[in-house]
ROLO-51786 format. One record per residue: z, y, x of N, C-alpha, C in turn. Coordinates in steps of 0.02 Angstrom, whole numbers, plus 32768, in hexadecimal, padded with zeros to 4 digits. Each point is the difference from the previous one (the first is absolute). Layout:
// residues N
ZYXZYXZYX
...
END
This chain:
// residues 370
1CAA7E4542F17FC07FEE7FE27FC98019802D
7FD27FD880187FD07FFA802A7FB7800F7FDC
7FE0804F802C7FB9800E7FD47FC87FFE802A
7FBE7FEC7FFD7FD5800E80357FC880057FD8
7FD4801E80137FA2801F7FE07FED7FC0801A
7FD97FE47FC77FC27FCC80137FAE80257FE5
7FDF7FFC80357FBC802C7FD47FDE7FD07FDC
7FFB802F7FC47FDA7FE37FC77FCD80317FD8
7FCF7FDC7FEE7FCD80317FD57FE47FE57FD8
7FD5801F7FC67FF17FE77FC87FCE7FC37FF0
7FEC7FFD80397FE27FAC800380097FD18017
804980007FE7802D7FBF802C7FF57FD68041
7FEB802D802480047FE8805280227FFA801C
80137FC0802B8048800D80267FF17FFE8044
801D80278011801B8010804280007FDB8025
7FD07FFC803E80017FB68032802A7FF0803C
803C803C7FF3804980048040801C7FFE7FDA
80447FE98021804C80027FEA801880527FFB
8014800C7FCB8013804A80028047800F7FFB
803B7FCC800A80467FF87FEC80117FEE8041
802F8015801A8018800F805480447FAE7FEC
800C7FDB802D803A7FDC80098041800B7FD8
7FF78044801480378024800E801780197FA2
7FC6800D7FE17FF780187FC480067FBC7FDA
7FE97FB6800C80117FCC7FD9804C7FEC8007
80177FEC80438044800C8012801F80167FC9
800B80438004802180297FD87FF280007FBC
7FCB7FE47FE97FDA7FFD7FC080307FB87FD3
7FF07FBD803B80187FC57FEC80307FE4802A
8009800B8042802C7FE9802C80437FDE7FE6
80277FDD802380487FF17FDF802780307FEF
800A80498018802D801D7FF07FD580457FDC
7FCD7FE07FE87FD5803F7FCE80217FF97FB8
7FDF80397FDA800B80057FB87FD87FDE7FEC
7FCB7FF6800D7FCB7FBE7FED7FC580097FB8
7FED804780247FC4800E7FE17FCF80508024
7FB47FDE80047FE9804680257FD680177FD8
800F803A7FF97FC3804F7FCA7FB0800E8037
7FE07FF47FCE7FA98005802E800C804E7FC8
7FE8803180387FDB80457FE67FBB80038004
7FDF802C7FF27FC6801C80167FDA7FD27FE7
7FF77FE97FBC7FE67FCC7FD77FB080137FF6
7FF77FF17FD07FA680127FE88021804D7FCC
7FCA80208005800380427FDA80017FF77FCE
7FDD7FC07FCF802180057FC1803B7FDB7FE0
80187FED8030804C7FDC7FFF802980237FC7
801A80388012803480337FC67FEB7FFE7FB1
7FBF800680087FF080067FB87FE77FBB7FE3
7FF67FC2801C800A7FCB7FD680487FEC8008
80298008802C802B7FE97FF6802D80187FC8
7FF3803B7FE3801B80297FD17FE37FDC7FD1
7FC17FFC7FD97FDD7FE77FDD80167FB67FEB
80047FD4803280137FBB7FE5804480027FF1
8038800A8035804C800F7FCA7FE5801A7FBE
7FF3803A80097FEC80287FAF80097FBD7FB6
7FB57FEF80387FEF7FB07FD580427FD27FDF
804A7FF7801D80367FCD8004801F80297FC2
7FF780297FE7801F80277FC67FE27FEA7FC6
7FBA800380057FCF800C7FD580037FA27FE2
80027FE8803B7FFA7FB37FDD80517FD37FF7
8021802E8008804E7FE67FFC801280087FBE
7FD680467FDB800C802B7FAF7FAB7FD77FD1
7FEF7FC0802D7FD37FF27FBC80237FCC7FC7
7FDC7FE27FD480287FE97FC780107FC6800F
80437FE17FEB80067FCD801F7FC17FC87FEE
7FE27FF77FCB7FBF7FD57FF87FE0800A804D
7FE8803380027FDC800E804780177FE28022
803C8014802380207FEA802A80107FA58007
80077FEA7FCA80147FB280037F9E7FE78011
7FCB80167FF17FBC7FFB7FFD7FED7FF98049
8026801E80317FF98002803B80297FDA803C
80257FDF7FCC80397FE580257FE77FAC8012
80267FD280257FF67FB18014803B7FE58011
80197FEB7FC4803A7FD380187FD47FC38029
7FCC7FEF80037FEE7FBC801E7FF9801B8049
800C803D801A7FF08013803D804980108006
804280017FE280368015801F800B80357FE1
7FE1803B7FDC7FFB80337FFC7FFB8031805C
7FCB7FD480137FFE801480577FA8802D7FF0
7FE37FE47FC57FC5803E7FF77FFB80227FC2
7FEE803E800C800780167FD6802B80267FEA
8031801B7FCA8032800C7FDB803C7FE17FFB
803D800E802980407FE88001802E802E7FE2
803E7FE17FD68030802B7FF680317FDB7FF6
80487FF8802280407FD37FCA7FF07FAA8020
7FE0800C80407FF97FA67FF8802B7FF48056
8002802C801880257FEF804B803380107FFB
80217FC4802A80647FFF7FFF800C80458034
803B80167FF8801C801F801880217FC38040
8038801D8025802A7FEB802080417FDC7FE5
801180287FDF80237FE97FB07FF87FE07FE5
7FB47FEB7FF57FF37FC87FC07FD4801D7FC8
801180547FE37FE0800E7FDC7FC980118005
7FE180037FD37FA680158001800280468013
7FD5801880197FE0803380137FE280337FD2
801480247FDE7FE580387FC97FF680328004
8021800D80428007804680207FA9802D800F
7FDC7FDA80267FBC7FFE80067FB97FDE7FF7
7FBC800D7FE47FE47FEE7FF07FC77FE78046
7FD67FD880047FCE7FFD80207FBB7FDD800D
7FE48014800F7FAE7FFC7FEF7FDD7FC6803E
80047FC9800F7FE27FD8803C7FB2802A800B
7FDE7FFA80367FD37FEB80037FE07FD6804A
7FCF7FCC7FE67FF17FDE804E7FCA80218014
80008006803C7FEB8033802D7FA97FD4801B
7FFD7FB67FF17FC87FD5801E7FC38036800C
7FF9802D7FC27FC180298006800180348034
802F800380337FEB802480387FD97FDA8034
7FE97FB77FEC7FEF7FC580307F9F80037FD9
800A7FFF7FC57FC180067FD88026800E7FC2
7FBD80347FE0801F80337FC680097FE57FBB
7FD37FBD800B7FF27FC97FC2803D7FE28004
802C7FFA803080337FC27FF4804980317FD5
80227FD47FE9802880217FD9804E7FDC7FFC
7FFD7FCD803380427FD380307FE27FE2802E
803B7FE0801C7FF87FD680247FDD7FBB7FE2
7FC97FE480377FD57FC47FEA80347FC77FF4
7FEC7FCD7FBE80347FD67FF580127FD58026
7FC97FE8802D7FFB7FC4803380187FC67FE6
80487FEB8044802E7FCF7FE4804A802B7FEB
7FF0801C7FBA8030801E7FF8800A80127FC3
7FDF7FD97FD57FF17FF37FAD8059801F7FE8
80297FE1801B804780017FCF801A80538035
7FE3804680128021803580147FE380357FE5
7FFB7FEF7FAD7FCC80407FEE802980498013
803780158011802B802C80247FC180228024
7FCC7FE980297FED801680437FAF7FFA7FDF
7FE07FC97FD17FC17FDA7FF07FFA801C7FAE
803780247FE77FEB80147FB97FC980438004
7FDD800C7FDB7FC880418014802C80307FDA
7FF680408040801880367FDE800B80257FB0
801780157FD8800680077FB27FFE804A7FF0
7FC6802E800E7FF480427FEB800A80207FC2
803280257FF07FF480287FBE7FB6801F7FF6
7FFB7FFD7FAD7FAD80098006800080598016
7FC4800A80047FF08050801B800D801D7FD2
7FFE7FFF7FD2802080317FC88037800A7FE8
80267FE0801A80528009800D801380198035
7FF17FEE80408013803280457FB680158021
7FDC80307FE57FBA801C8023800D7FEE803D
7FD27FDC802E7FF08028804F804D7FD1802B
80257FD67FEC80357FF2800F7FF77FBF8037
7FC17FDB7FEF7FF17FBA801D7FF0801D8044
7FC980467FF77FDC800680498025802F8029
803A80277FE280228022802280337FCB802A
80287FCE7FDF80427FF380257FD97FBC8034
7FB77FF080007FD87FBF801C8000804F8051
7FF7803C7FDC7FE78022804780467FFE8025
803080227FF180447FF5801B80117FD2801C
80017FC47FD1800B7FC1802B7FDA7FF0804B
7FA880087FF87FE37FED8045800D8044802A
800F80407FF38015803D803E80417FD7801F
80307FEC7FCD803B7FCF801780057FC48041
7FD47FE07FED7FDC7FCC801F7FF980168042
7FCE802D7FF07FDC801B80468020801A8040
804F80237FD68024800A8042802B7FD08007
80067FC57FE8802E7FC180087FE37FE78036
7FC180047FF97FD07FD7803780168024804D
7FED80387FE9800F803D8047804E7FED801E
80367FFD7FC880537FDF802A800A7FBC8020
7FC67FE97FCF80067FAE80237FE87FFF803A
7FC6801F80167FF07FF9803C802F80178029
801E80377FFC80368013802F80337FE87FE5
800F7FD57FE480427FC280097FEF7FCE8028
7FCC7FE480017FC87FB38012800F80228057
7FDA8048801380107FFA8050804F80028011
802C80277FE380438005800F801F7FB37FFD
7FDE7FC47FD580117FD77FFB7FF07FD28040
7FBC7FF980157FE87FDA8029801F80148052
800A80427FF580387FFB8037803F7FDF8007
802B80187FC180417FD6800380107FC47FEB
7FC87FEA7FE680107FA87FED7FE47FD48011
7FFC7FDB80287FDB7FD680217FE17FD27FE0
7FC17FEB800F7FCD7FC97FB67FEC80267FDA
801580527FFA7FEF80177FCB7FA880097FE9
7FD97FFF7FCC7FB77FE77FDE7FE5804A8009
7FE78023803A7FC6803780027FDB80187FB2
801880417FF68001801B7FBD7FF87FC87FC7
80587FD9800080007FE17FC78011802A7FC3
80318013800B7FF580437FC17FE3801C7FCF
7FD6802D804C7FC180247FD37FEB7FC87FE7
7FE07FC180267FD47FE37FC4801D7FE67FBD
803A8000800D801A7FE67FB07FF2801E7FCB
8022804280097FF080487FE37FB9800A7FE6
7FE2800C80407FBF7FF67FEF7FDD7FD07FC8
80057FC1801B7FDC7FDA7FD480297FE87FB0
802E801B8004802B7FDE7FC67FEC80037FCB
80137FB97FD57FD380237FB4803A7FEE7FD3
80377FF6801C8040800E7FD3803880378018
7FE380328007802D803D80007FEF801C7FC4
804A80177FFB801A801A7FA8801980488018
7FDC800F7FB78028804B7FF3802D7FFF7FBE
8032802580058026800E7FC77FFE80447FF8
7FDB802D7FDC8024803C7FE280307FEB7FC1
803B802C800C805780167FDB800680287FED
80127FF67FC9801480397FCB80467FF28014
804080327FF5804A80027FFE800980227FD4
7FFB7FE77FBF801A800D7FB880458052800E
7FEE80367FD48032802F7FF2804C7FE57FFF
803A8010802D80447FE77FEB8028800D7FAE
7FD4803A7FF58026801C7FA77FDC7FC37FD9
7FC67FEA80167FCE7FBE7FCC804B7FD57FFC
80157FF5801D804A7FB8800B802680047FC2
800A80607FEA80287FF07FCF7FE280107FC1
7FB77FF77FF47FE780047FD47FDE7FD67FE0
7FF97FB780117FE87FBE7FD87FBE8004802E
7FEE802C800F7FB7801A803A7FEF7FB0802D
80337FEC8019800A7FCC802D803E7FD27FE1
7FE27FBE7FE2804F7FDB80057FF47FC3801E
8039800E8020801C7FC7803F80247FC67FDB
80117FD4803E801B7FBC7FE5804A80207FF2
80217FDE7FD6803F7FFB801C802F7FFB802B
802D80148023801D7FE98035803A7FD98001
80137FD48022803E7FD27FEB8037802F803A
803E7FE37FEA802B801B801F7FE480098055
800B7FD380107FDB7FEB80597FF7802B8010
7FB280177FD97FC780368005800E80508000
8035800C7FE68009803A80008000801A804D
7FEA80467FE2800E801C8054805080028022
7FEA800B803D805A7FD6801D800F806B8018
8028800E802F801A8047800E7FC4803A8007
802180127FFA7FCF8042800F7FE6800E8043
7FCB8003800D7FD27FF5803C7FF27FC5800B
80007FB87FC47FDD7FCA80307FC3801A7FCB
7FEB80177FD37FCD7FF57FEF7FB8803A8003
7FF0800080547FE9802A801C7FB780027FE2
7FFC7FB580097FA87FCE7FEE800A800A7FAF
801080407FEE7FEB7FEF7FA87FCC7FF47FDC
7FCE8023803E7FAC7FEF7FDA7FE07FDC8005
80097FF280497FED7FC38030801A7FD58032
801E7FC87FE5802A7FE0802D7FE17FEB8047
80428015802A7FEC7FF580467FF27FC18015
7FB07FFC80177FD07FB4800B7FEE801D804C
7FCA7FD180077FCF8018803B7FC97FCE7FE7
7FC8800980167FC27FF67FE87FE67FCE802E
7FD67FC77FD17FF77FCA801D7FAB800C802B
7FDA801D7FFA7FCC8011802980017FFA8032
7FC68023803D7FFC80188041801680578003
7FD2801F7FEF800F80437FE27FED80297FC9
803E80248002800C80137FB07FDB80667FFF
7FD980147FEC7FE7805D7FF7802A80047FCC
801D804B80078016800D7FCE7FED80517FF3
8000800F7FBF7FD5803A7FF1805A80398006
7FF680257FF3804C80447FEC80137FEE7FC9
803480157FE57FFC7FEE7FB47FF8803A7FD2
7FD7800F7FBE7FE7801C7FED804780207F9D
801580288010803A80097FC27FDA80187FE0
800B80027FAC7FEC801C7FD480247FFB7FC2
801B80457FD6801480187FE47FD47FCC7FAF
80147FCC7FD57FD77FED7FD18029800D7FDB
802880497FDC800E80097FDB7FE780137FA7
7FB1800A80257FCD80147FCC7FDD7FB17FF1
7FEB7FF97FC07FD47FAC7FFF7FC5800A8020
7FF87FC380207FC8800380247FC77FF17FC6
80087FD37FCA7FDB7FEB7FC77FB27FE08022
80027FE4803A7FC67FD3801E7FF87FCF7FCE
7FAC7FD67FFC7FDF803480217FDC80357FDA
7FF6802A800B7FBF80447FFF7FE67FFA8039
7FBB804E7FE87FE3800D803C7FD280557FE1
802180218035802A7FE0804780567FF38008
7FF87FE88020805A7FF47FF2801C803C8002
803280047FDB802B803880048018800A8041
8011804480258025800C803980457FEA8000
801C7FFC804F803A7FD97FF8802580488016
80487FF5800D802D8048800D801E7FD6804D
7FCD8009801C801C7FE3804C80378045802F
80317FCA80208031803280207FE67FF7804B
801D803A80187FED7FF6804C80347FD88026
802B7FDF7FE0803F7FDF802280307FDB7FC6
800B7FD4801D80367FEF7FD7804180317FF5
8028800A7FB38033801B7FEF804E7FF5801D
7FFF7FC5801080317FD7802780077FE88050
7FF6803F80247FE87FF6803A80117FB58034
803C7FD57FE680147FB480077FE37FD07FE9
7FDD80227FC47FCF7FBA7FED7FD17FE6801D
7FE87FDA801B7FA17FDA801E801B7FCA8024
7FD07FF280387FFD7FC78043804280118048
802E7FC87FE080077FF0805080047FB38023
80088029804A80027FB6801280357FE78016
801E7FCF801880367FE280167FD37FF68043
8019801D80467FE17FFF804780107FD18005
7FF37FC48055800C7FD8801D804780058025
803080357FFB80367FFB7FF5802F80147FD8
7FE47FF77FCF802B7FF57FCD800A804F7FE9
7FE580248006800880477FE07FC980017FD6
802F80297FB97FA980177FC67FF880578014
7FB17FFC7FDF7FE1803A80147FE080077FD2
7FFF804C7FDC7FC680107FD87FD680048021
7FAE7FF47FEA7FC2800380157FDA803D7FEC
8001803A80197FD180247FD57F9F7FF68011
7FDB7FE27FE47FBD7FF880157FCD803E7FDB
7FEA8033804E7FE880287FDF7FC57FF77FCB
7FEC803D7FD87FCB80017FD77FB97FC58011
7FF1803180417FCB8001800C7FF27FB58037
80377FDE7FFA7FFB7FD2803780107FA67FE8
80097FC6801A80157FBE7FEC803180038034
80247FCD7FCC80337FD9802C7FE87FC28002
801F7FDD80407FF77FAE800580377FF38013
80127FC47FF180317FD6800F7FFB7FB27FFF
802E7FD8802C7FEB7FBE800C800D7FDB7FD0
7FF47FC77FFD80147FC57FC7800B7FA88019
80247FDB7FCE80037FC480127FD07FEE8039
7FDB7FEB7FD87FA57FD6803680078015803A
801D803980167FDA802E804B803B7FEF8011
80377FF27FF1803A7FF88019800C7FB38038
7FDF7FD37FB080037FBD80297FB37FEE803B
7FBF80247FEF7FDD7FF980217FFC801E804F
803180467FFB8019800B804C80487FF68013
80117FC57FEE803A7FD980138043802C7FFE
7FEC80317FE08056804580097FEC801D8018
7FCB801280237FF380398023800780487FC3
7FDD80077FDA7FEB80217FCE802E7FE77FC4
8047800E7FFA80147FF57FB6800280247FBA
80097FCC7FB27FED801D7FDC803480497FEA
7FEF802B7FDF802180237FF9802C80147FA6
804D7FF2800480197FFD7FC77FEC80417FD9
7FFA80187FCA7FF980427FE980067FF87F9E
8023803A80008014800B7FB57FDE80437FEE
800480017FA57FE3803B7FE8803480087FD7
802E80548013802D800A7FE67FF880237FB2
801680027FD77FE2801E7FBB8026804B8007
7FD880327FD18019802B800180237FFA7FB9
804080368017802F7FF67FC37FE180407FCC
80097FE17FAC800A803B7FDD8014803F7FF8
8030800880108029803B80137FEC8021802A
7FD87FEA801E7FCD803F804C7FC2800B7FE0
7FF17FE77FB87FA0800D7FFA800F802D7FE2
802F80507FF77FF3802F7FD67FF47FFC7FA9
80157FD57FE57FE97FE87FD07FAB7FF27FFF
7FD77FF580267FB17FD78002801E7FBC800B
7FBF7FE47FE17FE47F9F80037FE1800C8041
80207FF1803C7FDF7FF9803E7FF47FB18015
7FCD7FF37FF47FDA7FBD80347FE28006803B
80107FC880227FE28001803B7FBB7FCD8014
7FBD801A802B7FDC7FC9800B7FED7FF78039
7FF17FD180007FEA7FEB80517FD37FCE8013
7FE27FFC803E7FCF7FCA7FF380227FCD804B
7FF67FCB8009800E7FCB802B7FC67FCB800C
7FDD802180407FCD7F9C7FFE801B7FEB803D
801D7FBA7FE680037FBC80267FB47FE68022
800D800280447FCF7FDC8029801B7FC98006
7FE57FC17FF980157FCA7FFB7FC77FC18031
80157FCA80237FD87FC680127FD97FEC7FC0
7FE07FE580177FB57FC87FC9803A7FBF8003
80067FFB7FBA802C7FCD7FE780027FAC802A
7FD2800180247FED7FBD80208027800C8053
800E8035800B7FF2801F8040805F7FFB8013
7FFD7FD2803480457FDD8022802B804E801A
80377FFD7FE6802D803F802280327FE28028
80187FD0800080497FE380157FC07FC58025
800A7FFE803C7FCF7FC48031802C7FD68006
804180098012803C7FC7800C80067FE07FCA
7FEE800D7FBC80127FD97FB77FB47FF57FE5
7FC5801480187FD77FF77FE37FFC80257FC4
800B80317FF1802580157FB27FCF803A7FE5
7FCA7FF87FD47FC180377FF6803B80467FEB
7FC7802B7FE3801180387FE780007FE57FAF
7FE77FCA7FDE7FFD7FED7FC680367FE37FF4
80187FD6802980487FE27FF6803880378015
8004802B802F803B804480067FFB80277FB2
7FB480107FE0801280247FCE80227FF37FB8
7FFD7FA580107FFA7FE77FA080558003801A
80238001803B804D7FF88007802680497FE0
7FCB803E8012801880377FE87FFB7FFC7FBC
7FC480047FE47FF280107FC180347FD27FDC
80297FC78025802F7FCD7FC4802A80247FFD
802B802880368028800B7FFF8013804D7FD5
7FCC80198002800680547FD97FC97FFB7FC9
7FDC7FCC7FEA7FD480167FAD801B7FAA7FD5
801A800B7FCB80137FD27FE17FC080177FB7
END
């Protein structure tokens, strides 16, 4: 796993050099990398929102389900807003394991917008539905906290792209002088998901109920079912930030909302030192990921894959669950935050097929949101 300092400070300025050596992307994304690089040396208040918005994935995972369905859009996919129980597994079955919160990111482009513009794109409210805020009196302070996270996010996406865009324009010939960054940059359909990962003791307590499973579905030997929390995908974007993941002990009710919210019983680590992120490398070996506190991870995705012809591939990765039997008897959940940098839905990724980023995404979303 590949780390390098990009300088950053609190008024989102970026940096007008490449600050990522060859040598550090190489190894970061190269063919025979693990296929993800850690930026340190973030903005100073990085640690403590990033604490703050996980915090947040507890607080709105334990509101009532009224609330919760209030915030939700089946006409968007359940892609804004409030998701729970609606994405296939690998298997077939729904997804119950974890909860999660969309949000579109357009307002890092202007603060008024709240998606992507509809254009010609009336039938993808996925990308064109406006964001769906719980009101303030259910999660205080929650809209302007995880909107700040998201654009600090942003800001060093911009900073990797550029040092992908030169590493690129060297090795690929035709390649588009900071195409990247500007995607990144200008995008007004990059998504964030903060995740809740529901307690494993919730499973046997009605807490969470899942579909049924048919014979098929059952789990097959012991050790295939590594991806219990999160089945092993790779992400259809350009690039993917990823925050640490944030455990917490919700053995006490959270009883949201109040105010101020009740404190949470955060651990400094997960109980199950096997449980979190790994990846499956470019040869075929998995790897836990540990991403420190204080730092992001990035990693590649579909879009960047086909737009630098293989240079840059996507990277497979699972979220292993932690088992019961390691949480000490505590309700340990896990949270985390993920923003997808993504092309402007109009915006050609595949030149040999002509093929937008609007037509690559409606192929994903068929295949994993029913």
């Amino acid at each position: 796993m590949s780390s390098t300092s990009l300088p950053c400070d609190e008024h989102s300025n970026i940096a007008p050099t490449d600050q990522v050596s060859f040598e550090t992307l190489e190894e970061a994304f190269g063919p025979s990398s693990l296929g993800i690089l850690v930026v340190k040396d973030l903005y100073p208040s990085f640690a403590s929102l990033r604490e703050k918005v996980l915090s947040y994935a507890s607080y709105l995972a334990n509101l009532s389900p009224d609330i919760l369905e209030s915030i939700s859009s089946p006409e968007a996919k359940y892609l804004v807003g409030w998701s729970h129980g609606k994405e296939t597994l690998k298997s077939g079955r729904y997804d119950t394991l974890k909860g999660s919160y969309y949000v579109n990111c357009a307002f890092y482009q202007d603060p008024s917008l709240q998606s992507a513009t509809v254009g010609d794109f009336l039938d993808f409210p996925e990308y064109t539905a406006s964001n769906i805020w719980p009101q303030e009196a259910s999660l205080p302070g929650f809209r302007e906290a995880i909107a700040e996270l998201c654009t600090l996010v942003i800001d060093t996406a911009v900073l990797v792209a550029r040092a992908c865009d030169h590493y690129a324009s060297t090795h690929i010939e035709g390649y588009e002088e900071r195409y990247l960054e500007q995607v990144v940059k200008s995008s007004l359909t990059t998504k964030a998901r903060l995740l809740h990962y529901f307690p494993p003791a919730a499973l046997s307590t009605g807490f969470e109920q899942s579909q049924p499973l048919q014979p098929s579905q059952q789990d097959g030997a012991e050790g295939q079912d590594d991806d219990s929390w999160c089945a092993t995908h790779v992400d259809h974007g350009c690039l993917t930030g990823l925050t640490s993941a944030l455990f917490i002990d919700e053995s006490s009710p959270l009883n949201a909302p109040s105010v101020p919210l009740p404190p949470l019983a955060i651990l400094s680590a997960s109980p199950d030192p096997q449980a979190g992120l790994y990846i499956r490398s470019r040869t075929g070996c998995t790897t836990k990921v540990n991403i420190p506190i204080d730092c992001l991870g990035f990693q590649t995705g579909e879009a960047l894959e086909v737009i630098t012809r293989g240079k840059f591939r996507a990277v497979p990765h699972f979220v292993k669950g932690l088992k019961a039997d390691k949480a000490g008897g505590m309700r340990v959940a896990r949270n985390t935050l993920a923003v997808f940098t993504q092309p402007n839905l109009g915006e050609v990724v595949d030149r040999e097929n002509g093929t937008t980023f609007a037509e690559f995404a409606r192929g994903v979303v068929r295949r994993h949101i029913h």
